[in-house]
C-alpha positions in Angstrom: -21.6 -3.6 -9.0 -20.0 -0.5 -10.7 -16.3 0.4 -11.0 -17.1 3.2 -8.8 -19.4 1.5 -6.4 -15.8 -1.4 -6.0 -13.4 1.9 -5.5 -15.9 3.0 -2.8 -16.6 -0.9 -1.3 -12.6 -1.0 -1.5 -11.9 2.6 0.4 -14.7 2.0 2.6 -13.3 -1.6 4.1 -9.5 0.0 4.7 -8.7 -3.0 2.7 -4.6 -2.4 0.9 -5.2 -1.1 -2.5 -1.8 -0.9 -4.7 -1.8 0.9 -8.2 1.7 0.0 -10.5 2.3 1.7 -13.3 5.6 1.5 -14.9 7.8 2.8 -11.9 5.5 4.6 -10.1 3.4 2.3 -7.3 0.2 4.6 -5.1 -1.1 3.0 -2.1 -4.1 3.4 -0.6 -5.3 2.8 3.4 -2.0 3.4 4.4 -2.1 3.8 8.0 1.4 3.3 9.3 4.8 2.8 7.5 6.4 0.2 9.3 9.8 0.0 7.2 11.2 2.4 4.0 14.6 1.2 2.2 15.4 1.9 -1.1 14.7 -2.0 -2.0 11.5 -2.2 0.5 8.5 -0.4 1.9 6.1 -1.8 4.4 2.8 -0.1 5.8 0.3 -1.3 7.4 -3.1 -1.1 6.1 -5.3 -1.3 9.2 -5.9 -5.2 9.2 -3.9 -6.1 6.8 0.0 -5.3 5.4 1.4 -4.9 2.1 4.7 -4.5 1.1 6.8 -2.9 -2.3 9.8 -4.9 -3.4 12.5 -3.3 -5.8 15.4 -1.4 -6.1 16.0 2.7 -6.0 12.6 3.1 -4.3 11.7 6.6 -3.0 8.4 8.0 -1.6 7.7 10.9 -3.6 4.5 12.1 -2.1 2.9 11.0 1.5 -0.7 12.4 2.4 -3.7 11.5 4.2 -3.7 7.5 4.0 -2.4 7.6 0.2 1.4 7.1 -0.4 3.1 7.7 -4.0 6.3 5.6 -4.8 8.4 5.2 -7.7 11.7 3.3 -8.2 12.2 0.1 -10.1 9.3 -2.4 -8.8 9.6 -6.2 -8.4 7.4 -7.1 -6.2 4.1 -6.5 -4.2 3.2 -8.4 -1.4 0.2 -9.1 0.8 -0.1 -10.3 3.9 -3.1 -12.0 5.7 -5.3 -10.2 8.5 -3.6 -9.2 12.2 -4.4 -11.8 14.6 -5.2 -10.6 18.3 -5.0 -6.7 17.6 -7.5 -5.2 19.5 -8.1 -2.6 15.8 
């Protein structure tokens, strides 16, 4: 399978997809924001959650289903499949 044909597979499945760079974090599939702090963002992904862990943390640029942070990040998180949500 291709890089492009994963990126597609990826987008396709609303599965969490999290680029870091440096200090600047994108994700991907975001669907809801369940909790922003400047040391911890949470969103939910659909099926699945994901969360950013650091200090000074800001969302910079929110559109559709695609979130940009930057700050100082830790952390990233995943968390396992919803369990009795009728998504």
């Amino acid at each position: 399978m291709s890089i492009k044909d994963e990126l597609l597979f990826d987008f396709s499945m609303n599965m969490p997809r999290l680029l870091v760079s440096g200090k600047t974090g994108i994700l991907d599939n975001v669907k809801k924001i369940l909790l922003i702090s400047d040391k911890s963002i949470i969103v939910d992904h659909g099926n699945k959650y994901s969360a950013i862990n650091g200090e000074d943390l800001v969302v910079k640029q929110l559109e559709e289903e695609r979130m940009l942070v930057t700050g100082s990040i830790r952390s990233v998180e995943f968390y396992g499949d919803k369990k009795g949500d009728d998504q």
